[in-house]
C-alpha positions in Angstrom: 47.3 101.3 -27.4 45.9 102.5 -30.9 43.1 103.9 -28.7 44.8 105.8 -26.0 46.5 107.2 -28.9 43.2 108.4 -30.8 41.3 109.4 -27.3 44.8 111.5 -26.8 45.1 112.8 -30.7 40.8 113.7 -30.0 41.6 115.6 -26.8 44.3 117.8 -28.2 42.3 118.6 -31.2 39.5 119.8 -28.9 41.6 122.0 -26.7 42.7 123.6 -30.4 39.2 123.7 -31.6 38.2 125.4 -27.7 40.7 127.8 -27.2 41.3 129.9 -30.0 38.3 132.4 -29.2 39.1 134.9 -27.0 37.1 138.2 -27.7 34.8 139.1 -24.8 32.3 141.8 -26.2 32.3 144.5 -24.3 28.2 144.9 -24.3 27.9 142.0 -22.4 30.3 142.8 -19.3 28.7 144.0 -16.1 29.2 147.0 -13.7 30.7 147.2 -10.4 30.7 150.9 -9.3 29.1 151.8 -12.6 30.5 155.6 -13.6 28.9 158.1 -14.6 30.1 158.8 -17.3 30.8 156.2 -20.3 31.1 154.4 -24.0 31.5 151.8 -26.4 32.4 153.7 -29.4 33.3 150.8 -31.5 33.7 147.1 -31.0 37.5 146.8 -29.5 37.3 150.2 -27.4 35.9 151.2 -24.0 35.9 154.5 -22.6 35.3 155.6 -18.9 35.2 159.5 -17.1 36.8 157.8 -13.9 34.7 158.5 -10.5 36.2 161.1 -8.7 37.4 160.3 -5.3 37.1 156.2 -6.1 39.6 153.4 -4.9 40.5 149.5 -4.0 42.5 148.9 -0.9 42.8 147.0 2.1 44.1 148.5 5.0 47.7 148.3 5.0 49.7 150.9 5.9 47.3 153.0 5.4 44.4 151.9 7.5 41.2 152.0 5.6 39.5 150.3 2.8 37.6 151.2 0.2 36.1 149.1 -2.7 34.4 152.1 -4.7 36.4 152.4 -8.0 34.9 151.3 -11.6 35.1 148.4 -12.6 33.3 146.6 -16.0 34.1 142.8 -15.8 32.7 139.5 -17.1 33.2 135.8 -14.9 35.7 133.5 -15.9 36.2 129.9 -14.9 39.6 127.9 -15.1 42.6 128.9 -16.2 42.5 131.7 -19.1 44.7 135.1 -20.4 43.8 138.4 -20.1 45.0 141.4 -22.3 44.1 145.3 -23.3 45.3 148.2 -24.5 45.1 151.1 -22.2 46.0 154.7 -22.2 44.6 157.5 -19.9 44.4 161.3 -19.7 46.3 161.3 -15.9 46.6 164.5 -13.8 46.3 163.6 -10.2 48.5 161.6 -7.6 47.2 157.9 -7.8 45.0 158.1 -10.8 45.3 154.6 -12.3 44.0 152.0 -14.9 44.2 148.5 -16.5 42.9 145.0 -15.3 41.5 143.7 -12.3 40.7 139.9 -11.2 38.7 139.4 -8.2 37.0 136.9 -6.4 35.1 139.0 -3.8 36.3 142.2 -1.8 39.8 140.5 -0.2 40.3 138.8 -2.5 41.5 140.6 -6.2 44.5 142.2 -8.1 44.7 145.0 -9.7 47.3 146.0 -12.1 48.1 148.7 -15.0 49.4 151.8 -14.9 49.6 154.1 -11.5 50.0 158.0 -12.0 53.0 159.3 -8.9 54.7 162.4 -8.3 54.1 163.1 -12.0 55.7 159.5 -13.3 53.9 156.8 -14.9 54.6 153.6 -13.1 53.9 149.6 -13.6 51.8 148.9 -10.7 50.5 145.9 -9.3 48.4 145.3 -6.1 47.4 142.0 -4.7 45.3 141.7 -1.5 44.3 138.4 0.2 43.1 140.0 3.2 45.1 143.1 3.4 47.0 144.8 0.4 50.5 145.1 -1.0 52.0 147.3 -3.4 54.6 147.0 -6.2 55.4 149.4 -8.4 57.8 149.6 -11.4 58.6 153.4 -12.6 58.8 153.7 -16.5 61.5 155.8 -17.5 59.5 157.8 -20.5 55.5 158.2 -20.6 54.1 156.1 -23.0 50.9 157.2 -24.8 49.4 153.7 -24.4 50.5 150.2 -22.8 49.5 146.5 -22.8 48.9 144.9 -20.0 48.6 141.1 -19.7 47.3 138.8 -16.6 47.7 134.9 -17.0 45.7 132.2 -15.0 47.4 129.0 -14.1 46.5 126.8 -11.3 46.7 128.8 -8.1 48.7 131.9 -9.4 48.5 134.5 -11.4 51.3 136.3 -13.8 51.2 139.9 -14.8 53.5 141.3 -17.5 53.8 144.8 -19.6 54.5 145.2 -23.4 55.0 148.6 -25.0 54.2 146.7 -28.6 51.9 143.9 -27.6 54.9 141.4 -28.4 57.7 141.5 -26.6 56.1 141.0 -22.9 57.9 141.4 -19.6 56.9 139.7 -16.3 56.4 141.9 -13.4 54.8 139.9 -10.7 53.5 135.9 -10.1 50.9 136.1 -7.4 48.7 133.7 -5.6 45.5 133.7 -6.5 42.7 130.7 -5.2 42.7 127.6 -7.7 39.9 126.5 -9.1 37.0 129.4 -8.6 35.5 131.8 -11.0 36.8 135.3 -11.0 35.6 138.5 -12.2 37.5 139.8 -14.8 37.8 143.5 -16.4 38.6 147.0 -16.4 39.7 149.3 -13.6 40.2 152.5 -13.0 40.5 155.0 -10.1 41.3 158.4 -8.9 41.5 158.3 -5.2 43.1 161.7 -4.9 41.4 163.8 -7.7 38.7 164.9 -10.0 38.8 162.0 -12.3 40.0 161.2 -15.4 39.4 159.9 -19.1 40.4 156.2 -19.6 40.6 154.2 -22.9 40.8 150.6 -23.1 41.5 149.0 -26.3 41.3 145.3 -28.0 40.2 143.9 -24.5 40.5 139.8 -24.8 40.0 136.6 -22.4 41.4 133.5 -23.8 40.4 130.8 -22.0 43.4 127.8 -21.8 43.5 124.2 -21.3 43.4 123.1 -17.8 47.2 122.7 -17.3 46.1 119.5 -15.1 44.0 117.9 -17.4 46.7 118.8 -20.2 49.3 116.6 -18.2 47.4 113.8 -17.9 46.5 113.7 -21.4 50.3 113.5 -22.3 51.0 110.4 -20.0 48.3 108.5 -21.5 50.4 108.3 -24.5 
């Protein structure tokens, strides 16, 4: 019993020790759709002059797809929690920033801020095949928003914060267990000229395997 205990005591103070780093640099991410135009001005921000023209989505309702929009990601295994800053210079129908998570072309979510019929709106898309869009319309236009994704088993939650501290959930999604992702920054302008987007204090924390976390706790 003594050693269950210990082996128990030793596995929590790992997942402490494991989990509490959760900067991702932003020089070592990788393009998809790689911009024109863009910077790291300083360790915590990222800036992008979106691609004009650029989009993800998956035929519903609409008919096409495309898979052209920016995107600077890193891969992530397990279970983890994603979180930046954004704000953006929006002008045009659609134009659009924040996270995406994606496993391969139909399979990703993306979800941040969507620019419509002059409104800023909490938007989420998820597409397993084909997409779907929610949208939450915010009642006064922010100059910035945080946006935060979390990993757990085989679905993901996305939630909103005007402070980075009081969060609310917007969506729970499926999203495959157990497979890396690519995670990062978005942006798009499928209906215009493009637009400036800043990301701020981008972070991935990875987080204990909720599985391996349970079993721990009945070993006591």
């Amino acid at each position: 019993m003594k050693r269950c205990k210990w082996v128990t005591m030793s596995f929590g103070i790992l997942m402490m020790t494991t989990f509490t780093v959760s900067a991702q640099k932003l020089e070592k991410m990788n393009w998809f759709n790689e911009p024109a135009q863009w910077s790291i001005p300083n360790a915590k921000t990222f800036k992008m002059y979106v691609t004009p023209k650029t989009d993800y989505w998956r035929i519903t309702h609409y008919g096409f797809t495309v898979d052209d929009a920016p995107f600077y990601y890193a891969v992530y295994g397990g279970e983890f929690e994603a979180k930046v800053k954004i704000k953006g210079d929006y002008k045009t129908n659609f134009d659009q920033m924040g996270l995406m998570i994606r496993v391969n072309e139909e399979q990703w979510i993306k979800t941040g801020i969507e620019f419509v019929s002059g409104n800023q709106n909490i938007s989420t898309v998820v597409t397993h095949g084909t997409s779907d869009w929610s949208v939450i319309k915010l009642e006064n236009a922010p100059r910035f928003i945080w946006i935060k994704a979390v990993r757990r088993l085989d679905a993901v939650e996305v939630f909103y914060s005007y402070d980075d501290k009081e969060y609310t959930m917007m969506r729970t999604c499926y999203l495959q267990d157990n497979i890396p992702v690519q995670v990062g920054l978005m942006a798009a302008s499928p209906d215009g000229t493009g637009f400036e987007a800043v990301f701020e204090d981008f972070s991935v924390k990875p987080l204990p395997d909720k599985r391996r976390s349970e079993w721990a706790e009945r070993q006591h």
